[in-house]
C-alpha positions, 0 to 999 in steps of 0.5 A: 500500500502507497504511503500518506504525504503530510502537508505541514501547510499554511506558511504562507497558504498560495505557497502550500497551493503550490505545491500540492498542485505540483505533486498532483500534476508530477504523479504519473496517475492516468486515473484518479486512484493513481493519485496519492493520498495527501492530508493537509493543515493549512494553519496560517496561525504558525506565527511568522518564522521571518521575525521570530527567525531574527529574534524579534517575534513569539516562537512558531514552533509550539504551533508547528509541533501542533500541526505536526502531531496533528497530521500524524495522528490523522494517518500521514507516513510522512510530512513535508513543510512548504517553508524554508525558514521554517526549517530552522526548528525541523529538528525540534519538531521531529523529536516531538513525533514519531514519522520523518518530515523531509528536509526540503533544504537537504532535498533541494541540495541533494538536487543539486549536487545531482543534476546542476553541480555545475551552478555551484557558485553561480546560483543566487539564493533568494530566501528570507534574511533569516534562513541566511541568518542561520545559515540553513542553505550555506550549511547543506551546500557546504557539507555537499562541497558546493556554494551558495551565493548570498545578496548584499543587504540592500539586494536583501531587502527588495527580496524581503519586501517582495516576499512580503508583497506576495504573503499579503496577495498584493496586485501591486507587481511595481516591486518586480521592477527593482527585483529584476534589477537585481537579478539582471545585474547578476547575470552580467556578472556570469551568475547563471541561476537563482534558487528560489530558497523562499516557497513565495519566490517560484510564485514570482517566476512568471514575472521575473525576466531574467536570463538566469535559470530558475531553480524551484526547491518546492518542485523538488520537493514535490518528486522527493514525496511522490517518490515516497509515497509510491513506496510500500512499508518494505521500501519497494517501489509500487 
């Protein structure tokens, strides 16, 4: 029997749409029985991770090992968390239940020391100033021998407030303007791709005109569960 996927979601609740709509469009299903079962909790009461990340708001974890447990009492194999920053308290939370959750950071840095390990040091990261903070990315590129390129801090802060933007569903795209800037001028200066290291930043994809290549870590994500889900309780492959 295939295994339940989990959905940590609602951080923010577009990017958990997100990637529900991709494993559902990358199953290999021909009927609707292929498809695999997913629960989701969408709980956009997680506090923010970007301020309690950088110190300056209330802890999301309780919250988080709340919708964990909830999931997991509900018949999920396994759980995925559509959040980088989030990632900062994944290892607190695992103490707290019995079922793995994947890594997105891990499964987006084993991609890439997979398929692209020629961008290793040509890759901008676009993600939340306090997923670099702790050095979530910079760490799983580094014990994979590759790098990571971080924005200056006034780059950083037109990411953080396009980020913000998306969060808050604004029709407002004048913000694209400065972020296209941004990342044009990296591509000048031989830079090849950017590695959307924020669950809002692929939403952004369709506006962004850049040359550089997009690499999407929910995507990732996404074929790392369907692989998981299609495996039975003896690890085989369904």
């Amino acid at each position: 029997m295939s295994k339940t996927i989990g959905i940590l979601g609602g951080m923010g609740p577009m990017a958990t749409v997100d990637l529900f709509e991709k494993i559902v469009r990358m199953t290999p299903a021909s009927t609707d029985q292929e498809h695999y079962r997913i629960l989701i909790y969408n709980n956009p009461k997680i506090p923010s991770r970007m301020a309690a990340g950088l110190g300056e708001g209330p802890s999301p974890l309780p919250e988080l090992i709340k919708t964990a447990l909830c999931l997991e009492r509900a018949g999920a194999d396994f759980l995925i968390m559509p959040c980088h920053t989030a990632h900062i308290w994944l290892k607190r939370i695992q103490t707290e239940i019995t079922i793995p959750i994947i890594s997105m950071i891990d499964t987006t840095a084993d991609y890439m020391k997979q398929h692209v390990q020629h961008l290793s040091g040509r890759t901008l990261l676009l993600s939340t100033q306090a997923t670099i903070k702790h050095g979530l990315y910079q760490s799983a590129f580094h014990n994979r021998g590759l790098e990571i390129l971080i924005p200056t801090h006034s780059e950083q802060q037109i990411i953080e407030s396009a980020i913000e933007r998306v969060k808050a569903s604004s029709s407002d795209r004048s913000f694209l303007i400065p972020l296209n800037d941004i990342l044009n001028r990296y591509y000048e200066k031989g830079i090849l791709a950017l590695l959307g290291g924020c669950t809002e930043i692929p939403l952004l994809f369709p506006g962004l005109h850049s040359a550089l290549e997009r690499l999407d870590p929910t995507i990732m994500l996404a074929k790392k569960a369907i692989t998981l889900a299609g495996q039975t309780n003896g690890g085989e492959q369904q």
